[in-house]
N, C-alpha and C positions, 0 to 999 in steps of 0.2 A: 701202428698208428692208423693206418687206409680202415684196416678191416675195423677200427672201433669208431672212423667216421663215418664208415658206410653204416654200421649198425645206430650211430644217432642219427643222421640224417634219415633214416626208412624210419626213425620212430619217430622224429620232428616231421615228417608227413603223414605216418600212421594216426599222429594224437588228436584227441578234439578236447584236451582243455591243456592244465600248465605242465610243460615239460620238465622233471626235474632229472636228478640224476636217480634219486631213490625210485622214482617213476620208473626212470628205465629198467633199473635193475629187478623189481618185482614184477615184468613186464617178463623177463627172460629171468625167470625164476628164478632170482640169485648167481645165472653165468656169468653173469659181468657183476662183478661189485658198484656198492654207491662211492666207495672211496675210487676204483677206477676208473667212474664216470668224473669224479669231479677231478680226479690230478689229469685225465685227457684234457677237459676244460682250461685248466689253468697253466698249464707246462708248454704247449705247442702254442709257436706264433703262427696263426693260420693268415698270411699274406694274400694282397691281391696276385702277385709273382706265383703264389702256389696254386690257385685257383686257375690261371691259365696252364697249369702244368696237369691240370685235371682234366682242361675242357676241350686243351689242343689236340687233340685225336680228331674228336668229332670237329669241331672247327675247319679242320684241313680236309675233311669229308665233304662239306658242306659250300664252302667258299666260294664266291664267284664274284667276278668284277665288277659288279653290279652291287654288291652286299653292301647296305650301309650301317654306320656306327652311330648308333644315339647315345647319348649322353641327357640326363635329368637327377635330380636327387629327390629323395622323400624322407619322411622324417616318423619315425615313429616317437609315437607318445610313449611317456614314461614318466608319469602324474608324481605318483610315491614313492620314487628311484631315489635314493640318495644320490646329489650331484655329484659328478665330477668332471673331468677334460671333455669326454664324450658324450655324458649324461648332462644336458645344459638348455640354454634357451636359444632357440633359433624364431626365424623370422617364420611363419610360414604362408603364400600369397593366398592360399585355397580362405586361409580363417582370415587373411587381412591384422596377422599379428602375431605377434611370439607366444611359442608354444614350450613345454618344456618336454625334452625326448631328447635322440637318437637322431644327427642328421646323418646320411649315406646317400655317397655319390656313386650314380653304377653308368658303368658301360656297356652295352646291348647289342652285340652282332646280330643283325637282321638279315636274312637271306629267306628270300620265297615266303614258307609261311612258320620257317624256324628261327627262335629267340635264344641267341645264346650271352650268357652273361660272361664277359673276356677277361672283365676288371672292375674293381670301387675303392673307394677311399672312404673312410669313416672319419667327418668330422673332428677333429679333435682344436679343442678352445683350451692350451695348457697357461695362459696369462693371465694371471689374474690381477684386477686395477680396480679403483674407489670411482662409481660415477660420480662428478662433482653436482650434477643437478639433485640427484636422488641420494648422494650419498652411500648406496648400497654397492657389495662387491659384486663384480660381474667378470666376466670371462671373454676373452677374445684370442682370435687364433692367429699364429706366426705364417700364415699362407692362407689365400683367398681359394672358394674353391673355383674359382676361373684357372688360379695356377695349377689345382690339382687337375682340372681338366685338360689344359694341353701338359701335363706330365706324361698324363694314360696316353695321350696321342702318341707322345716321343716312343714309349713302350709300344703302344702296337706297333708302332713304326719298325723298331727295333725286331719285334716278334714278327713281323712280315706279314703281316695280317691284310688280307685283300679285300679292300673296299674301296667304292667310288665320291660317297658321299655323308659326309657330318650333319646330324640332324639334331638340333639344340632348339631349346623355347626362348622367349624374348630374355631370360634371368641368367642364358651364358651368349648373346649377339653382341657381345665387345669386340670392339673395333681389333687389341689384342688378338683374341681367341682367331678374329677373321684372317689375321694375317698373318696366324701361326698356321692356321691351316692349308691355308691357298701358297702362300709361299716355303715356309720352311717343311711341312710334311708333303708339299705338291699334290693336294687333294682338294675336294670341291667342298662345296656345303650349301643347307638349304637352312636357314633360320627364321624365326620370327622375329618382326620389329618392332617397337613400340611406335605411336603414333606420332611422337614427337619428334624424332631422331630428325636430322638436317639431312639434306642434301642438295649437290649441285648438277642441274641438269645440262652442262656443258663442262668444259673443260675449261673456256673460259673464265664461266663462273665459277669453280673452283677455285680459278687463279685468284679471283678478285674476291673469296669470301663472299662468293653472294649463294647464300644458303639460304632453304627453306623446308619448313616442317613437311615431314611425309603428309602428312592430312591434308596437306595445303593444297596438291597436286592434282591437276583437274586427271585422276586415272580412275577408268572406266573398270567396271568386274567383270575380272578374266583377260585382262587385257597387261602387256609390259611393257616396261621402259628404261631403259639404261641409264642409271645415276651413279652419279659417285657419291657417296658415304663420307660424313667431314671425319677427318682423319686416317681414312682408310686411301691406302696408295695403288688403287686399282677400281675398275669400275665394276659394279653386280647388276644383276637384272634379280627388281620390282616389281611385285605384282600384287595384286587385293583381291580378296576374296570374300564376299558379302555371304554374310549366311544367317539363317533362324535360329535363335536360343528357344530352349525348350517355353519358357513365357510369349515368344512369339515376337518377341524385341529381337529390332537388327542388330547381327554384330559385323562388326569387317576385321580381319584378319591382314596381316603387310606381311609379307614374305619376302623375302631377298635370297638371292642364289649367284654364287662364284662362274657358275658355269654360265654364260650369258648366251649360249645356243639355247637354253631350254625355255618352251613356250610356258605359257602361264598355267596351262592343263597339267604338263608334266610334271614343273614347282611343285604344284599344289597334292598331286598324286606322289609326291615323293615324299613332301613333310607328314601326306596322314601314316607313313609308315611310324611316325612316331609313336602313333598312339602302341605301338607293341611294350613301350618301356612302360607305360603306363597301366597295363594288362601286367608287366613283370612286377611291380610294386605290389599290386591288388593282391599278384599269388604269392608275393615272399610273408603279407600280412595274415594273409586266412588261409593258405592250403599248406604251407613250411614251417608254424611258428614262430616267426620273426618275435611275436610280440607277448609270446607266453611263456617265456623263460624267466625265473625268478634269479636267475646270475648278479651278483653283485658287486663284482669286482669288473675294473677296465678291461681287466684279460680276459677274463669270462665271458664276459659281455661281446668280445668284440670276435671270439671264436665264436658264442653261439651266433653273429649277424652272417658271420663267413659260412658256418655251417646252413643255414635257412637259407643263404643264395647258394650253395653248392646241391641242396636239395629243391634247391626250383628249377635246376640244370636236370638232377635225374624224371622229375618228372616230365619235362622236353622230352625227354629220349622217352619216356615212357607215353609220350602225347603222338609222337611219329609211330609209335610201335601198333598204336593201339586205335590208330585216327581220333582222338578225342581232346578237347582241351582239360586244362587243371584241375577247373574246377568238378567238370566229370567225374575226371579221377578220382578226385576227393570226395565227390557224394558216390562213388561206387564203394568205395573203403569203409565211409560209414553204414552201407547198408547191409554191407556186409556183417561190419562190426555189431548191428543191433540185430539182425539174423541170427547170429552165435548169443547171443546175449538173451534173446527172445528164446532158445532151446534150451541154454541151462537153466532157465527160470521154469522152463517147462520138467525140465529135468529133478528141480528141487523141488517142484512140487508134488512130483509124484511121489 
C-alpha cells in the first residue's frame, strides 16, 4: 500500500494537468495498472490518524517548545461534481458566499521555517432537510467544524505534540474553542477578533455586565490591555494593529492572546506565523493536485484530498533538502519536463 502511495503522490506533484489513474498507469508504461490505480483509490480509508503516522518521524526531528499549531479550512471548488456529503455548498468569506466544493480543515505544525501538516478533517454534510424559504433540499452536518477543531487538539494532545501556541482567524475565536485550549489542553493561543465582540475592562464590570464592543475601546496601535471576553472565564491580552490594504484603505486587525505576558509586538509577530497555512492551501491547490482529480465517488475523493496533503508534506522535506520553496520545485519539474519534451520533438524530427 506505502509503495503505491508514494508512487501517486510523486505523480500528483509530478503532473501539470488532470491526474487520472489511466494517466498514471501510461506514465509508468503499464507497471502499475489502471485497475490498480483505481481499487488503491477506493479500498484504503486514508485517515487523519494515518497521516500522523507518516509525518511523525520528521515531527519529532523537528519539535520545539516554541512550535505552534494553526488551524484554517479552505475549500476547494468543484463546479460539476456531482454532490454529495463532502461534495456540497459551504459558505466561503474570501467570495462573501456559498460556493460549491470540497470544505478541509488542516492542522499545520510550524516550527522555524518548516510546515508540517499533523491532521484534517474533510467536511462532511450527511443530513439532508427541505429549506422551508426556498423550498430546495440542502445539507447539513451533525458536528460544527469548531468541534472538529478542538477534536484535532484532544489528538495532538494525546500524540504529545509540542507546541506553545494555537493560532486561528476570527471564523474559529469561540469563546468554546478558547477555553478548550487555555484550560483543558493547558496551552496558549493567539486569535483574531471580530470588531464587535464585548468586553469588560474590569472585573467588576464583568460582574455587573457592563460590556462593551472592542471598537469602542480608546486602544492605541501597538499598544495592550487586559479584558475579559463576555463568556470567557479568564482574562486575554488585546491588542490592535492598524495596517495598509493593497488600495491604500486602513485596516485594523484585534488580536487577543491567553498568554497575558506578551507585549503587543510579540502577539502580533506570532499570529503572522499564520499566514504558513495559508501558503499550505496555495500549494495543496497548484503544486499537489488537490484540484485536478476526476474521482467520483466519496472514497475517492476523499483519498485523493489525503494523498495531495501527504504530497505537500514530501515536498517540505524536499524544500529543506534543497533550500527552496514549492513553488520552485514545481517550476524546476516543469522545466525539466518541457527540456525532455523539447529533445524528442527534436528527435522526431530528424
Amino acid at each position: 500500500m506505502n509503495n503505491l502511495l508514494d508512487i501517486y503522490t510523486d505523480y500528483l506533484i509530478s503532473s501539470f494537468s488532470e491526474t487520472t489513474a489511466t494517466g498514471l498507469s501510461r506514465l509508468l508504461d503499464g507497471e502499475v495498472s489502471h485497475d490498480k490505480v483505481t481499487r488503491f483509490l477506493s479500498t484504503y480509508n486514508f485517515s487523519s490518524s494515518y497521516l500522523w503516522s507518516l509525518v511523525k518521524r520528521t515531527v519529532r526531528e523537528i519539535e520545539m517548545d516554541d512550535g505552534v499549531l494553526i488551524f484554517d479550512d479552505t475549500i476547494e471548488e468543484k463546479l460539476y461534481t456531482d454532490e454529495n456529503e463532502i461534495v456540497n455548498w459551504h459558505f466561503d468569506p474570501s467570495y462573501g458566499r456559498t460556493i460549491k466544493g470540497i470544505n478541509i480543515l488542516n492542522a499545520l505544525y510550524h516550527v522555524k521555517d518548516v510546515s508540517v501538516p499533523v491532521a484534517f478533517e474533510i467536511i462532511h454534510k450527511p443530513i439532508l432537510y427541505c429549506d422551508i424559504k426556498t423550498r430546495k433540499i440542502k445539507r447539513e452536518s451533525n458536528v460544527t467544524k469548531n468541534d472538529l477543531l478542538r477534536h484535532i487538539l484532544t489528538t495532538c494532545q494525546n500524540n504529545q505534540l509540542n507546541y506553545k501556541y494555537v493560532l486561528t482567524d476570527i471564523g474559529y475565536a469561540s469563546n468554546e474553542n478558547m477555553q478548550h485550549i487555555k484550560l483543558k489542553i493547558k496551552k496558549d493561543f493567539v486569535m483574531a477578533m471580530k470588531s464587535n465582540r464585548l468586553v469588560a475592562l474590569t472585573l467588576e464590570d464583568k460582574k455587573q455586565g457592563n460590556f462593551v464592543r472592542i471598537d469602542s475601546l480608546s486602544l492605541e496601535d501597538g499598544t495592550t490591555q487586559l479584558v475579559y471576553l463576555k463568556g470567557l472565564d479568564f482574562t486575554v491580552q488585546l491588542t490592535k494593529q492598524v495596517f495598509k490594504n493593497k488600495d491604500d484603505s486602513e485596516g485594523i486587525l484585534y488580536l487577543v492572546s491567553s498568554d497575558i505576558n506578551l507585549t503587543s509586538e510579540q502577539i502580533i509577530t506570532i499570529y503572522q506565523k499564520r499566514w504558513n497555512v495559508e501558503v499550505f492551501h496555495k500549494s495543496i491547490k497548484s503544486n499537489t493536485s488537490l484540484s485536478k482529480s476526476p474521482t467520483r465517488t466519496l472514497k475517492t475523493q476523499s483519498n485523493h484530498i489525503f494523498a495531495s496533503i501527504y504530497a505537500a508534506f514530501k515536498l517540505e522535506i524536499l524544500k529543506l533538502k534543497h533550500h527552496t520553496n514549492h513553488f520552485a520545485l514545481k517550476s524546476k519539474l516543469y522545466l525539466k519536463a518541457l527540456q525532455a519534451s523539447f529533445s524528442e520533438l527534436e528527435k522526431l524530427s530528424a
